[in-house]
N, C-alpha and C positions, 0 to 999 in steps of 0.2 A: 301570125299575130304581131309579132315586134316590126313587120314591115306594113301594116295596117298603120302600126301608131305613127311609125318614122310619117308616114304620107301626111298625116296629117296633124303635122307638130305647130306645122304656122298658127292652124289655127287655136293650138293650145296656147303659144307665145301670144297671140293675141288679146285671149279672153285674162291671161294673166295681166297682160300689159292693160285693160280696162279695169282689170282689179286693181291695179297699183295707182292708175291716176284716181281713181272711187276713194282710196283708201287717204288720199290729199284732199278731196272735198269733202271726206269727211271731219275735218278742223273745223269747218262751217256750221255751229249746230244754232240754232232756233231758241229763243226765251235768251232772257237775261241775264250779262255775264255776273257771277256775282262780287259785291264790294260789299265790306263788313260795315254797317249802320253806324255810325255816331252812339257812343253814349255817354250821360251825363259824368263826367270826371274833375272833381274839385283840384282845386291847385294845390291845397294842404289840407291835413288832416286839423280838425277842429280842438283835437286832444291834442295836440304837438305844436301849437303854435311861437313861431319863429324857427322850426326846426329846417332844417336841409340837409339833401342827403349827402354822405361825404364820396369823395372821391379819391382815390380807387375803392371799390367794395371790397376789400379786403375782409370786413368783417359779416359779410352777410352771408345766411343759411345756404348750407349746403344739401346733398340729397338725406343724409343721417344726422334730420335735424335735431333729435333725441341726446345726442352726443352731448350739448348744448350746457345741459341740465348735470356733466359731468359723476355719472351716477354708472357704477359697472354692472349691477343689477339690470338696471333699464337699458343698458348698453347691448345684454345678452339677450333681453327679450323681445326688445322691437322689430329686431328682422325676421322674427319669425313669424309675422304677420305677414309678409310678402311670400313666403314658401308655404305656408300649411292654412292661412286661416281661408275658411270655405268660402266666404262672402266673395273673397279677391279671386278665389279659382272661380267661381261662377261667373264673374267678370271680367276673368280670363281668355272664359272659352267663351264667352261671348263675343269679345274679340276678334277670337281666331275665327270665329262661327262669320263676322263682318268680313275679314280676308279675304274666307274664301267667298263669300258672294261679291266680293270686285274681280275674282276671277271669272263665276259665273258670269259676271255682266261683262264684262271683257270678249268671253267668247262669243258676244252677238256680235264683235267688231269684224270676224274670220271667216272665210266661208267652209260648210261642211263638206268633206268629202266622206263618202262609203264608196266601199267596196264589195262586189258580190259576182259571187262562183257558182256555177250548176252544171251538174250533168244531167244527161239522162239514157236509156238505151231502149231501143224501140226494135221487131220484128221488120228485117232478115238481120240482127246482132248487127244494128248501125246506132253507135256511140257522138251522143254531139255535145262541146263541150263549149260554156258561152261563159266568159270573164269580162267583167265590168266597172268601170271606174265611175260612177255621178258625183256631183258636186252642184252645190248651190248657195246664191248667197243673196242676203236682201242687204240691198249697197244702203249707208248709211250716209245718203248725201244731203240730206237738210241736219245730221247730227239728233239724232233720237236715241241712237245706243250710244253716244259718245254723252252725252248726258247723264245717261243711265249709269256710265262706268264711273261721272263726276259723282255722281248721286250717293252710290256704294264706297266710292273715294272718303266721301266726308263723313257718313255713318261711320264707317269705321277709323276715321282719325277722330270722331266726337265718342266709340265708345275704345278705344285708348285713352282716353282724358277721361274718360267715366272708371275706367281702370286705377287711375291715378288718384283721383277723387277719393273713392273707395280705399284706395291702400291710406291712402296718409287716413282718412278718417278712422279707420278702424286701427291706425297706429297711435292717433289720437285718443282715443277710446282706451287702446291699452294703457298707454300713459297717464292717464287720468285713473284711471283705477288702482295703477300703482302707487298713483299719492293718496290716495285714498285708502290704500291698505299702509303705505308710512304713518296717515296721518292715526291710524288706528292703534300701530303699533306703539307712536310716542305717546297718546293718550292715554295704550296701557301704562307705561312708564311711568306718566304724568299721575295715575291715580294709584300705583303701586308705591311711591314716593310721597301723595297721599295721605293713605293706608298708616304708613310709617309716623307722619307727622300728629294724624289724629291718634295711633295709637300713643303717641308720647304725651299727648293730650290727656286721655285717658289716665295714665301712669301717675300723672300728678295729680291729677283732680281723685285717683284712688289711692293717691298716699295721704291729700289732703282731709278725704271722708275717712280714713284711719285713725287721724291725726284728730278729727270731730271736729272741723274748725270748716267744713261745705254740708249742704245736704248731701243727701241719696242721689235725690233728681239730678244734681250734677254727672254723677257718674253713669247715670241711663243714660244721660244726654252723651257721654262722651263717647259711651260705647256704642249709640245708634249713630252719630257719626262714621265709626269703624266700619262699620258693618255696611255702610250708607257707601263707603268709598271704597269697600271688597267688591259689592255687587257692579260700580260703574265699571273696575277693571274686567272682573268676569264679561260683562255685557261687550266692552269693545272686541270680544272675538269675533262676536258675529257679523263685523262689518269689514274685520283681516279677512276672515275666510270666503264671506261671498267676492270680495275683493280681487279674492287669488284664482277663484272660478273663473270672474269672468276673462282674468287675464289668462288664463288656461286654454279659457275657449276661444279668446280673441287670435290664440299664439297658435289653435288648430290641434290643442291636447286635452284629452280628457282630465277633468278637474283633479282624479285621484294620482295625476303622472306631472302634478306639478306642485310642486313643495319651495318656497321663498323663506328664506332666512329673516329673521328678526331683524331690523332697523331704523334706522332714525328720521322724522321726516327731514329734508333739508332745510336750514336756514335761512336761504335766499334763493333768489330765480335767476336765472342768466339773464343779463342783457340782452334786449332783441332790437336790433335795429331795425327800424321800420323803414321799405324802399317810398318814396313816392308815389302819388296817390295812382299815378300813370301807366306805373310798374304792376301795379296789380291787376291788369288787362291780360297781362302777360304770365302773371307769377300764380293764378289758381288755376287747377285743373277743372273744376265747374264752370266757370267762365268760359275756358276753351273749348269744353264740351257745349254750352250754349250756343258760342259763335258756328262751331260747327255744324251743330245742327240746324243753324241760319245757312249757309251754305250749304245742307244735304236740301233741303225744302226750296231753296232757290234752281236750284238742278232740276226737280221735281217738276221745276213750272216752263221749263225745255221741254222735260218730255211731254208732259200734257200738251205743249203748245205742237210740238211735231206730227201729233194725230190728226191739223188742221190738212196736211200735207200728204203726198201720194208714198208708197211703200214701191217699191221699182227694185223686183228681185232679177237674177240671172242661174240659167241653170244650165249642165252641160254634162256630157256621157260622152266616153270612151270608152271601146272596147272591141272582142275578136270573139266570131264562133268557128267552131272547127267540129268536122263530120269524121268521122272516120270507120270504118266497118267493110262485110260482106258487100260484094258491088259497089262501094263506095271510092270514088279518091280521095286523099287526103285532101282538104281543103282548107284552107282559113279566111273569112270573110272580116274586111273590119266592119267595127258598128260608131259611129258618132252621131251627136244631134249637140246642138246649141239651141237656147232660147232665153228671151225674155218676158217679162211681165210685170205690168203697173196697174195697181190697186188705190186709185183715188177715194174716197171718201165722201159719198154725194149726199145722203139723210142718214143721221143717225138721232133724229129727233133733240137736237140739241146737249146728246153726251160729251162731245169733245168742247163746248161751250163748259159743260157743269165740271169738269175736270181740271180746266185752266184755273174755274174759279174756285174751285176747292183745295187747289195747289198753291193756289196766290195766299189765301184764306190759312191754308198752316205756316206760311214764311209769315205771312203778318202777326201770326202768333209766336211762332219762332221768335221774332224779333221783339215782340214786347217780353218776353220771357227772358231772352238775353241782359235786357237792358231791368230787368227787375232783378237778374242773379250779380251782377253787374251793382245795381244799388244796396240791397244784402251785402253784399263784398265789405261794402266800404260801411254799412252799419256794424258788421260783424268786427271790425277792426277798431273804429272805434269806439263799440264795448269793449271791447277789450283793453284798451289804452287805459279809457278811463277805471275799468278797474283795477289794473296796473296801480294805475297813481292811486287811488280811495285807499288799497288793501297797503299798499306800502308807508304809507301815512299811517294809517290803522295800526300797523305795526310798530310802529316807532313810541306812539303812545302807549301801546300794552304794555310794551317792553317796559315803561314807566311805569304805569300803575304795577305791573305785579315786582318789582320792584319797592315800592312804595307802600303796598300789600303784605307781602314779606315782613318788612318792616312791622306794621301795625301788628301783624300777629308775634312774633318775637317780644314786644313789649307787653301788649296784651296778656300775654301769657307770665312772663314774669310779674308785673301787677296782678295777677291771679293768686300765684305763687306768694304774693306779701301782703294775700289778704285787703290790698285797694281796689279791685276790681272783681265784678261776677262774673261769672263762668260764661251769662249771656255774652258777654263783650267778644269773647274768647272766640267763642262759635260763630259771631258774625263776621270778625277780621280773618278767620278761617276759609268762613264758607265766601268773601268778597275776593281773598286769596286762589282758591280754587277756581271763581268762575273766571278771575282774570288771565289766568294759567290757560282756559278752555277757548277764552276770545283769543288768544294771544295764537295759539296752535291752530284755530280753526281759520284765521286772518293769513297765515303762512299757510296756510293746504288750498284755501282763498287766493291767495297772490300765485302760487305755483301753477294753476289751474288755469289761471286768465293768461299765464305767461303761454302755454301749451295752445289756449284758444286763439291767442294773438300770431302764436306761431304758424298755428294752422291759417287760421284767415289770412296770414300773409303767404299762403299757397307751401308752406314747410319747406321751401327752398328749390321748389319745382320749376320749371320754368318750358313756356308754351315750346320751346326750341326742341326741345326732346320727343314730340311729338312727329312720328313716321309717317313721312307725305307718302301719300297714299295714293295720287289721283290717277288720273287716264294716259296723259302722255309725256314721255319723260323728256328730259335737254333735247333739242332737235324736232321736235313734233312725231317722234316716232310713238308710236303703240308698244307697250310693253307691258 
């Protein structure tokens, strides 16, 4: 047997050495190389005018862009949206599920070898035993599975970006729920303080009706107040708690395995430097995920185009039988065969026409789809700018009225107290008091929220660079 094969190694060095030069004309492949389309990108944002970005970026978003908002609660919670929350493992494995199909397609670039062993034994006890090597390979030389591997390349570098997407969104999510559950908490605050103010209300307007110098109806009035600002505190639980659910399920924990302490909402929002308008091609994982799914659909229109072209396989067998038995000599025969074949393409009723055109037909959608997530980007930005500036404005003036508010009722109330004033006046510089306290706190849970969506729309610090090239062939034109 081993002197079978020695005989005929030349022509193994051969059919390898056709393999190897096959495997250089397979760089050659068919359809369009792809270049990333134009899309509409402003010089500046419309909310930022006169702005420019600084140099060095020193100050711009990192990966934990949460940190930002300086908050140790939100600091503890955010990452665990990258380890347990299910959205992002389903995203995960879809990924990896993308990997291994660029392996799968890879493997069309290799040729198959089997191997197969038989005996058998036959009457007068003569044993013959036959070992085999085949192999075959359909050569890739107009490039049809080298496309196929670009193809699987960019699916799964567009669902890594779909990965990323995913995470900051649902990090985004949790963050927004957390101000939501602060802004609940200080509203508790906000009407348990209240509670306090109207009850002291009450106390006078009941020493007053003592004194016989108010009605009755004063004191109903003051004590439906009380009871009027018990009920809002009681009420704001149920928007802590669904709050803390969802940020439970967002962090991948069941709602009763997660307990948040009492807190404050914050008083201001970090500063967010905004990159240039140019920089956000680069800095959302959506966008990157669009581009690339321009580039898997442009791959797509190689292959369909290589079905125009012949399929030109090689196949080849090595091997040895051997006799041996009663009346038998020992013997060993070798066995080889080489061959080719070419599968041209003469009528298929115009399939490989409707293929090109249905390939062409999703990159042209691809591409207006990019160029629409691409203009989102930059709507979503600046909404957000502008409410940045509305809500911080907004701010400025509460903080005046309730201020100003305060005031009225302090005096209000002493004029109550000295008998020049009714109790009406009391109740409405109370209740003009209270609602300014609730614009004031919901204008802050307002500005934090837009600062979170501004942070997100500017990609949370991501950046397209981190994204794992994925394609067909690595430095050098090799296959890997």
């Amino acid at each position: 047997m081993a002197t079978g094969i020695s005989q005929t190694s030349p022509r193994v060095r051969f059919l390898f050495g056709v393999l190897a030069a096959t495997t250089a004309l397979g760089g050659c492949a068919v359809g369009p190389d792809y270049v990333r389309p134009a899309a509409v990108t402003p010089v500046a944002y419309k909310e930022l005018k006169g702005w420019k970005p600084a140099t060095p970026r020193d100050d711009a978003l990192k990966g934990e862009w949460w940190r930002a908002f300086g908050d140790s609660t939100l600091d503890r919670l955010a990452p665990m949206v990258a380890v347990s929350n299910q959205t992002v493992k389903a995203d995960e494995a879809n990924y990896r599920q993308a990997l291994a199909l660029i392996a799968e397609a890879r493997a069309s670039l290799f040729p198959t070898v089997t191997g197969d062993a038989s005996a058998t034994r036959a009457q007068p006890g003569i044993n013959t035993t036959t070992e085999e090597l085949s192999g075959s390979w359909t050569l890739d030389i107009f490039g049809k599975a080298l496309r196929g591997v670009e193809e699987a390349g960019a699916a799964a570098e567009a669902s890594q970006a779909t990965l990323a997407n995913a995470t900051l969104a649902e990090q985004s999510a949790l963050a927004v729920a957390y101000i939501t559950l602060r802004e609940a908490d200080s509203a508790h605050d906000l009407y348990a303080d209240t509670v306090k103010q109207y009850q002291r209300a009450l106390d006078i307007t009941q020493n007053q009706y003592n004194q016989g110098t108010v009605a009755k109806s004063d004191v109903i009035t003051a004590q439906a107040q009380v009871l009027s600002a018990q009920a809002l505190e009681v009420q704001t639980e149920v928007s802590r708690q669904q709050s803390e659910h969802a940020i439970a399920v967002l962090a991948g924990r069941p709602p009763a395995e997660l307990n948040i302490g009492h807190g404050k909402l914050a008083e201001r929002s970090p500063a967010v430097p905004a990159q240039a308008p140019s920089a956000l091609l680069e800095r959302r994982p959506d966008i990157a995920a669009a581009e690339r799914a321009m580039a898997e659909a442009n791959a797509a229109i190689g292959v369909a185009t290589a079905g125009y072209y012949p399929d030109i396989s090689l196949s080849g067998l090595l091997g040895s039988t051997h006799q041996s038995g009663f009346g038998v000599a020992n013997a060993s025969s070798p066995v080889w065969s080489f061959g080719a074949s070419l599968a041209q393409p003469i009528f298929n009723g115009g399939l490989t026409d409707a293929q090109v055109a249905a390939a062409r037909a999703t990159y042209d959608s691809d591409v207006a789809t990019y160029r629409q997530t691409v203009l989102t980007a930059f709507q979503q930005v600046e909404d957000a700018l502008v409410a940045i500036r509305v809500y911080a404005a907004t701010i400025k003036i509460e903080i005046e009225a309730v201020k100003a508010a305060e005031q009225a009722v302090q005096i209000s109330l002493n004029e109550y107290q000295a008998g020049t004033q009714s109790f009406t006046t009391v109740v409405t510089a109370e209740a003009t008091a209270l609602s300014d306290e609730q614009n004031l706190l919901s204008a802050r849970a307002q500005e934090l929220t837009a600062t979170i969506n501004l942070i997100v729309a500017l990609g949370g610090g991501w950046n397209d660079a981190k994204i794992v090239k994925v394609g067909p062939l690595a430095a050098g034109g090799q296959v890997f």
